[in-house]
BADRENDREN-59925 format. One record per residue (C-alpha): residue in three letters; residue number from 1; x negated, y negated, z. Coordinates in pm, whole numbers. Example, Ala and Ser with C-alpha at 12.3 -4.5 7.8 and 13.67 -1.06 7.14 Angstrom:
# BADRENDREN-59925
r	k	east	north	up
Ala	1	-1230	450	780 .
Ser	2	-1367	106	714 .
***
This chain:
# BADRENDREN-59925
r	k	east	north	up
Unk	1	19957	21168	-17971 .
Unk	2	19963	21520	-18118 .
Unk	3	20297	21635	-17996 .
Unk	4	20457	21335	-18141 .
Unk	5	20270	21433	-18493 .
Unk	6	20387	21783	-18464 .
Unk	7	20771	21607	-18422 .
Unk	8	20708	21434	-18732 .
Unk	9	20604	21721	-18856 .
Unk	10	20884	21957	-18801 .
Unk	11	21108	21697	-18917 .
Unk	12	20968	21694	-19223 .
Unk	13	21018	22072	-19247 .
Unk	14	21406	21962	-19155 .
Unk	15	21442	21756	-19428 .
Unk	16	21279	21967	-19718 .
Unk	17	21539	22250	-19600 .
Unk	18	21806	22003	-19603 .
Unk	19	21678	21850	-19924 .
Unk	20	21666	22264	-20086 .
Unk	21	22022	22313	-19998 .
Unk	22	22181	21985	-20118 .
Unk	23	21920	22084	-20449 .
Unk	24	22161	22415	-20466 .
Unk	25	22507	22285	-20337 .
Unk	26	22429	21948	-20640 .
Unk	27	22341	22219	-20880 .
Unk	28	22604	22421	-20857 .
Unk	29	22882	22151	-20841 .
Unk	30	22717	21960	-21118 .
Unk	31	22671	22278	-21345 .
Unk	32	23075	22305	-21254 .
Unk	33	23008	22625	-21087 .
Unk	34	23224	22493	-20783 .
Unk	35	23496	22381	-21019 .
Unk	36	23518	22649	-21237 .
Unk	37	23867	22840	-21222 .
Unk	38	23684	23159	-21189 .
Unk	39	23440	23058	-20937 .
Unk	40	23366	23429	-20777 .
Unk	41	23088	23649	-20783 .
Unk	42	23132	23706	-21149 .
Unk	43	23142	23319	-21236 .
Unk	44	22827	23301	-21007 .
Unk	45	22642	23532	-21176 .
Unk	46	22788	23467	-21530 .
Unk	47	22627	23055	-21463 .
Unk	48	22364	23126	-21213 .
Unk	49	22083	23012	-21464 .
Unk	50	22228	22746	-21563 .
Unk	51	22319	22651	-21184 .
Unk	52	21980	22750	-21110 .
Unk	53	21824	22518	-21398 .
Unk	54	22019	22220	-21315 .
Unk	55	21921	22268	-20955 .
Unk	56	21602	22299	-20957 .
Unk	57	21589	21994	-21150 .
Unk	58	21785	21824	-20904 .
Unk	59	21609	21994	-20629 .
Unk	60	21277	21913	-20794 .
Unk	61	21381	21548	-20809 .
Unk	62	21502	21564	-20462 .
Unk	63	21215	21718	-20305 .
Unk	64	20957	21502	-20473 .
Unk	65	21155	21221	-20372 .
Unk	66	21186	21350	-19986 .
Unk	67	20780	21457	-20033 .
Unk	68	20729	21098	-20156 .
Unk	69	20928	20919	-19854 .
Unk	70	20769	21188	-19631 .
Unk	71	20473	21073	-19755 .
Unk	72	20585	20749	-19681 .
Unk	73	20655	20860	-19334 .
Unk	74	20327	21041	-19299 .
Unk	75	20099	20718	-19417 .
Unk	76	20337	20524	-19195 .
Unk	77	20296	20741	-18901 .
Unk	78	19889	20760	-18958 .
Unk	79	19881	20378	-19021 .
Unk	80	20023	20315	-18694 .
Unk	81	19834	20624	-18566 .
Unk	82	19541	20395	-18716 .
Unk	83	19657	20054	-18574 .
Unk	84	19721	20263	-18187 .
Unk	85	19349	20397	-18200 .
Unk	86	19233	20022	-18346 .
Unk	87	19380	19826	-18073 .
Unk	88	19263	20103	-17796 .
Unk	89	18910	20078	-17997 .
Unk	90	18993	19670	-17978 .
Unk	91	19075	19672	-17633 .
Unk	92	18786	19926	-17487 .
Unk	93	18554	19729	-17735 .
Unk	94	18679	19375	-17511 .
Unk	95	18628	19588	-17191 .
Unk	96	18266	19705	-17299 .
Unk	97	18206	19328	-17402 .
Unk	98	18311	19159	-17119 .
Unk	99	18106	19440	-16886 .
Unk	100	17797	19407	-17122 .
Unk	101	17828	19035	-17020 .
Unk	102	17879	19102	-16653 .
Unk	103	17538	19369	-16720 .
Unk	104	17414	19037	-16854 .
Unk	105	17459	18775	-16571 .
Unk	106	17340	19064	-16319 .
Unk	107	17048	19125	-16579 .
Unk	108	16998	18734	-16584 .
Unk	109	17040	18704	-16210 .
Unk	110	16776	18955	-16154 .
Unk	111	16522	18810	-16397 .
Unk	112	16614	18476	-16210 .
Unk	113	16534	18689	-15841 .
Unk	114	16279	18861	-15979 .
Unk	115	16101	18505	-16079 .
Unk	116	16145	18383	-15739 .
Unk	117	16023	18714	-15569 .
Unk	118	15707	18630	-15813 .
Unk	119	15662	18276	-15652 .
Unk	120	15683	18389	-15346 .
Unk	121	15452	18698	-15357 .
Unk	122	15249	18419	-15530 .
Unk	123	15259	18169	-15270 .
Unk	124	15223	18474	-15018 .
Unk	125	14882	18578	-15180 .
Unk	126	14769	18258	-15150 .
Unk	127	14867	18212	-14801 .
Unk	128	14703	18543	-14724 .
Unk	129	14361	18390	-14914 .
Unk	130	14392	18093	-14727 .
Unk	131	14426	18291	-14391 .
Unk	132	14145	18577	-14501 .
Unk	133	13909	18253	-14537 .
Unk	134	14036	18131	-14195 .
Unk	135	13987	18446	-14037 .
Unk	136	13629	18450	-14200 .
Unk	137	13536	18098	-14102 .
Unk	138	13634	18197	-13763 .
Unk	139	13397	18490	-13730 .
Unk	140	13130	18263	-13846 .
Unk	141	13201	17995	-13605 .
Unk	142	13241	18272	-13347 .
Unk	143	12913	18407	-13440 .
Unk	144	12746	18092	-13448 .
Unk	145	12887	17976	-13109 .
Unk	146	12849	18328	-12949 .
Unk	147	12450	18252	-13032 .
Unk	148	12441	17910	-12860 .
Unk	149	12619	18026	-12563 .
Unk	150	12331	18313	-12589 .
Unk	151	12049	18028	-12601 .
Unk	152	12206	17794	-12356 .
Unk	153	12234	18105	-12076 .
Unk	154	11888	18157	-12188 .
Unk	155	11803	17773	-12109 .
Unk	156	11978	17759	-11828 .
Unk	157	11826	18074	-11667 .
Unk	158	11490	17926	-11750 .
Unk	159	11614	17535	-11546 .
Unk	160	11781	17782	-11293 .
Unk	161	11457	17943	-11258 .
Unk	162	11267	17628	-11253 .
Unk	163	11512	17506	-11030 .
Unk	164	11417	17757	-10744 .
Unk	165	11047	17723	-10837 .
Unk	166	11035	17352	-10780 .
Unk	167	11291	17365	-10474 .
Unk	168	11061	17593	-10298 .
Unk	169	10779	17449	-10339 .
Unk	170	10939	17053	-10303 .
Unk	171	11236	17147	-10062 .
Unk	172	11058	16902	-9824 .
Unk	173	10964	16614	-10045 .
Unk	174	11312	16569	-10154 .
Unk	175	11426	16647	-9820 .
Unk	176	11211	16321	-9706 .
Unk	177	11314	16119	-10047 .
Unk	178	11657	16159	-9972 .
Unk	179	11655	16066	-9625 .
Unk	180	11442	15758	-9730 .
Unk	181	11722	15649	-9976 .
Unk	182	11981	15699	-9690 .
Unk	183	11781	15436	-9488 .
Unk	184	11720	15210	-9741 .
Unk	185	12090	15212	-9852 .
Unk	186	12180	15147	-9461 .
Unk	187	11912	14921	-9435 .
Unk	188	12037	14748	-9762 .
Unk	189	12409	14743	-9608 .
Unk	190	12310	14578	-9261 .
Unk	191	12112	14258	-9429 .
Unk	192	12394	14249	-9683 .
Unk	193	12653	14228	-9391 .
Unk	194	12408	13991	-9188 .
Unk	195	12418	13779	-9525 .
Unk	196	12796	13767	-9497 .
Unk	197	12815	13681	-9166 .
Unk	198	12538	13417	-9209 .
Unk	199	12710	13249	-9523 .
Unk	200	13059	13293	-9300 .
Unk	201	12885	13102	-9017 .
Unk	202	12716	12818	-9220 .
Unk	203	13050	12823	-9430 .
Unk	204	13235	12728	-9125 .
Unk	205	12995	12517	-9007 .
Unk	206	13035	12316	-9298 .
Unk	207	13381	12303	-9239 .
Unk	208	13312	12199	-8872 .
Unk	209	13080	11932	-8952 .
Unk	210	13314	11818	-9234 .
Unk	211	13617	11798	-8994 .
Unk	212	13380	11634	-8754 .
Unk	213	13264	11388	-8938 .
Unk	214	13613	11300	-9023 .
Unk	215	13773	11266	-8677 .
Unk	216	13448	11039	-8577 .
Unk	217	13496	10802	-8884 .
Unk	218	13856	10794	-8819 .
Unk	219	13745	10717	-8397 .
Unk	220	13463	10468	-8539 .
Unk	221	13719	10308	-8766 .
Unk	222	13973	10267	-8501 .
Unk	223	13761	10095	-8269 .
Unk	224	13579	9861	-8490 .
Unk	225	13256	10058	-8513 .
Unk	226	13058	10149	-8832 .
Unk	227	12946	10460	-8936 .
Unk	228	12600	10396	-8873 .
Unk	229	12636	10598	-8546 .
Unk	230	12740	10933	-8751 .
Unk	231	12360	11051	-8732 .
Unk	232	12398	11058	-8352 .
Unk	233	12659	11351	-8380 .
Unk	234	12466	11703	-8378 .
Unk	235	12512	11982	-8706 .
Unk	236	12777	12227	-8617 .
Unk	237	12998	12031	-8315 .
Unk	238	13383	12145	-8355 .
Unk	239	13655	11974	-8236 .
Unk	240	13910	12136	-8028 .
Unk	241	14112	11885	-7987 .
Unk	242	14411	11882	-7773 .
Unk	243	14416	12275	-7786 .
Unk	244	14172	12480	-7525 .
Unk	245	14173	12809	-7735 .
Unk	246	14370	13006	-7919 .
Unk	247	14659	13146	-7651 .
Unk	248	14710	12775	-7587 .
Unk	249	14718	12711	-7945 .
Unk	250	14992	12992	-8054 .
Unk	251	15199	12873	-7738 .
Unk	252	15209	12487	-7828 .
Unk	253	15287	12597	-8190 .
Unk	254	15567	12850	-8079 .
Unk	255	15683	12536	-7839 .
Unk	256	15693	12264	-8167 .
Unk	257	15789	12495	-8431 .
Unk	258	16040	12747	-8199 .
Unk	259	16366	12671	-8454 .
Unk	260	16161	12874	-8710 .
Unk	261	15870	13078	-8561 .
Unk	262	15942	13359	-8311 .
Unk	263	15626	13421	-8116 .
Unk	264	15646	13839	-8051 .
Unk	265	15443	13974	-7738 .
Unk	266	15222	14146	-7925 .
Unk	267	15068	13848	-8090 .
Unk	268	15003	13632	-7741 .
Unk	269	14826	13949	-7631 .
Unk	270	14589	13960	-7917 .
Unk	271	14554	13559	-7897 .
Unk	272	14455	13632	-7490 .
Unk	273	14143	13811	-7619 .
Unk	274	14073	13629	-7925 .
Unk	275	13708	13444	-7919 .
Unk	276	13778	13203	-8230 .
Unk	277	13603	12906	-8169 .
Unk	278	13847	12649	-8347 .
Unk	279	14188	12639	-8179 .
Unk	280	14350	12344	-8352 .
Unk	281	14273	12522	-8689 .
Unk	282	14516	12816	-8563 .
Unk	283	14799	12502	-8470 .
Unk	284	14765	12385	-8805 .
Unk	285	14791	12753	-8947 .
Unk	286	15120	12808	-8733 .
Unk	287	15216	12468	-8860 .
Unk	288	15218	12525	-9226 .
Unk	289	15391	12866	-9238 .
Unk	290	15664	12700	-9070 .
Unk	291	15741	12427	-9271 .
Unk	292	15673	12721	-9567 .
Unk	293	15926	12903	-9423 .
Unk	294	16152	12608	-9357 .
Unk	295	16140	12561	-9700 .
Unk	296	16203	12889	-9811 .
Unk	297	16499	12934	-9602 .
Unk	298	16637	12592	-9754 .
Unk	299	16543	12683	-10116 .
Unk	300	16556	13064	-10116 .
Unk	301	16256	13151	-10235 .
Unk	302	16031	13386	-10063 .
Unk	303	15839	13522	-10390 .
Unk	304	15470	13628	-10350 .
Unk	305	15349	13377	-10612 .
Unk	306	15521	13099	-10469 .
Unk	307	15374	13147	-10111 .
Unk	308	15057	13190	-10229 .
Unk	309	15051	12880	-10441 .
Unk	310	15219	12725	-10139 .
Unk	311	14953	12814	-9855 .
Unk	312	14689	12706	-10124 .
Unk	313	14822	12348	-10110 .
Unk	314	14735	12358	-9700 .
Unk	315	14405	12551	-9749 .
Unk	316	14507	12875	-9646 .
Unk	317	14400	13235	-9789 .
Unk	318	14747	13380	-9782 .
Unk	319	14808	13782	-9914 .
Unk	320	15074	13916	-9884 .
Unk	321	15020	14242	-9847 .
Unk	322	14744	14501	-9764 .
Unk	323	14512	14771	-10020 .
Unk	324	14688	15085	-10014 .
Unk	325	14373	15202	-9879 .
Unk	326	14388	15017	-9572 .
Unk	327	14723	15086	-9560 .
Unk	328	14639	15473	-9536 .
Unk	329	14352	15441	-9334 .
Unk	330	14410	15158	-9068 .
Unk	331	14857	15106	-9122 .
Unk	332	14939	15133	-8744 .
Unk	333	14687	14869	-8636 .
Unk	334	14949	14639	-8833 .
Unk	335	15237	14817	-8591 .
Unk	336	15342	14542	-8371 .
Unk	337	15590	14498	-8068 .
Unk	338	15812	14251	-7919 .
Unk	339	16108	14323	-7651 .
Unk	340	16070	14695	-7736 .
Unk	341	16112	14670	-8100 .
Unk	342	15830	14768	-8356 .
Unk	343	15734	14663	-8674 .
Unk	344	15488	14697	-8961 .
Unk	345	15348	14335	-9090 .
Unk	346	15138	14300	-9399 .
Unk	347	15158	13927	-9492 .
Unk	348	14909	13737	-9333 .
Unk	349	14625	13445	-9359 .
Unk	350	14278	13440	-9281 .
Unk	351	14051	13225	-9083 .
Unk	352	13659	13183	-9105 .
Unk	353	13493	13495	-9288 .
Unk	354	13293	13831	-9160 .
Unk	355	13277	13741	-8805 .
Unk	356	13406	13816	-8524 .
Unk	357	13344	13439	-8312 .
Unk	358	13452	13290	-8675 .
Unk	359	13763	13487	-8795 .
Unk	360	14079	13511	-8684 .
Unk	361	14415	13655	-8843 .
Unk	362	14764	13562	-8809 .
Unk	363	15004	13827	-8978 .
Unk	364	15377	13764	-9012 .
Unk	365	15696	13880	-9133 .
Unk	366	15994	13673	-9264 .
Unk	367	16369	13772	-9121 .
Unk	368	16625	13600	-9347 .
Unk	369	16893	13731	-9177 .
Unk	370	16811	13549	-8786 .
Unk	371	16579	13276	-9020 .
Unk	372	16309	13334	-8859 .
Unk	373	15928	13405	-8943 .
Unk	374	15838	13647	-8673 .
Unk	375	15467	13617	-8509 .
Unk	376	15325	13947	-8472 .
Unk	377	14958	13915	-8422 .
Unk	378	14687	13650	-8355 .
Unk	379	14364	13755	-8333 .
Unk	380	14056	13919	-8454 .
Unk	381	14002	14062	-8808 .
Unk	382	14180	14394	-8815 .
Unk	383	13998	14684	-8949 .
Unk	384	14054	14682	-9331 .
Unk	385	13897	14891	-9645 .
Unk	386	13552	14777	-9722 .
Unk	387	13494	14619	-9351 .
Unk	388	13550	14786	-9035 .
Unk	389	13557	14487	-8768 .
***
């Protein structure tokens, strides 16, 4: 910027000495110095003042005129001098506008963080209330519970204490209390198992009479007699019918019903030494889970629920399976054996109740593959959970 105004400058300075000279040089041609047939030193000096009017007229005229347009020149050049500094004031006036708005978001973004940072610290305060109040009502609690645990050591020092007191000086009454209790609860458990066996007994004596009476109003009926004579036949007679006992009974059955029943070793051993006093019931038994099984094979069906409904139809307490219990405590007396093979059997039915004389168990196994239900055992009441045979 200020060499170029020091090049205006010095033209200026150019053009005033131009302008002085051409003042001169128009002078002296107009006052006909140039032209004058004696133009010399002497015509010179002879019109010099008039040359030197007439040109500094003209020289006035053309210097005011060259001051005027460098005047011009000079308002030009500081106008745009003006307009240069304007638009660079303009443009660093934009630039310090558009950063004062930047300084504006980031002042409005910060008032915007800064109101968060206030919620925050305000919801932190609270928080920290909430958990100073916390941590207070814990103490108490602490306190308070710290106390009980103080009084109930105290208490139970003082029963403790007691305690030994009244051990050592009744160590021998409760001794003799709680040996009484053990023989009255054994006591209690012998009469409750006599009651068992004594509602078994009359239970199947019941049943004995019942089938009794039957087969002698069926005899009377047949040959022509009437059932006046019943009172002659004494309370508690079985039949046995065409069975002795209860080997002969499981080997007539095995004999009739051989397509489906497979007799295994194991249960004619246990029928050998079996006491039950009602043979035929044990044919009948055999009888009806053949035909069950018949059945099943035909039909396919060998569900729980429809055994059990099916053995109620003939009579027969069927389960087929054991307690888990008893299946823990007594599973290999349900091991049985035939032609070297063993095998674990839990269905089975039960005959008579709590006796030995009077009960007698028949437990089986079904083989779909051979169709077969396989005989393992025939005897007495195995031991179970709850009753130990």
């Amino acid at each position: 910027m200020k060499k170029s105004g020091l090049t205006y400058k010095s033209l200026l300075v150019g053009l005033g000495t131009v302008a002085c000279l051409a003042v001169v040089v128009t002078g002296a041609w107009s006052g006909g110095l140039l032209n004058s047939p004696a133009f010399g030193a002497t015509g010179l000096v002879q019109n010099l003042p008039k040359t030197l009017t007439t040109g500094a007229s003209l020289g006035l005229w053309v210097f005011g005129g060259c001051a005027a347009v460098g005047a011009g020149l000079m308002r030009l050049w500081s106008a745009r001098q003006f307009r240069q500094r304007l638009g660079d004031r303009d443009r660093q006036i934009g630039t310090l506008r558009e950063e004062l708005a930047q300084y504006q978001q980031e002042t409005d973004q910060l008032q915007t963080d800064q109101q968060v940072l206030d919620r925050d610290n305000q919801a932190l305060q609270r928080q920290l209330s909430q958990v100073e109040n916390l941590e207070q009502q814990q103490r108490q609690e602490r306190a308070i519970a710290l106390e009980q645990i103080d009084r109930l050591e105290q208490k139970l020092s003082q029963s403790q204490t007691r305690l030994e007191t009244t051990t050592a000086s009744h160590g021998r009454d409760l001794e003799e209390i709680q040996a009484d209790v053990e023989s009255t609860w054994d006591e209690y458990d012998r009469v409750c198992e006599e009651r068992d066996g004594l509602q078994g007994a009359i239970a199947e004596l019941k049943q004995a009479l019942k089938d009794t009476q039957s087969n002698v109003d069926a005899l009377m009926k047949h040959q022509g007699q009437g059932v006046a004579d019943r009172d002659d036949i004494e309370e508690g007679e079985t039949s046995q019918g065409n069975c002795a006992d209860v080997g002969e009974a499981l080997a007539a059955a095995g004999e009739e019903f051989g397509y489906v029943l497979d007799i295994w070793e194991s249960a004619i051993a246990s029928a050998a030494v079996s006491q039950f006093g009602r043979p035929d019931e044990i044919y009948q038994a055999l009888q009806a889970i053949a035909e069950i099984g018949r059945q099943t094979f035909s039909e396919g069906d060998d569900s729980s629920g429809g055994w059990r409904n099916d053995f109620k139809q003939y009579g027969l307490d069927f389960k087929p399976t054991e307690h888990q219990v008893t299946k823990t405590m007594y599973g290999s007396d349900r091991d049985f054996r035939h032609q070297g093979r063993k095998q674990r059997m839990l269905k089975h039915i039960t005959l008579g109740r709590n006796s030995v004389v009077h009960n007698l168990q028949i437990y089986f196994e079904v083989d779909r593959d051979r169709q077969k239900i396989d005989i393992g055992y025939c005897g007495k009441h195995l031991r179970c959970y709850g009753w130990d045979s």
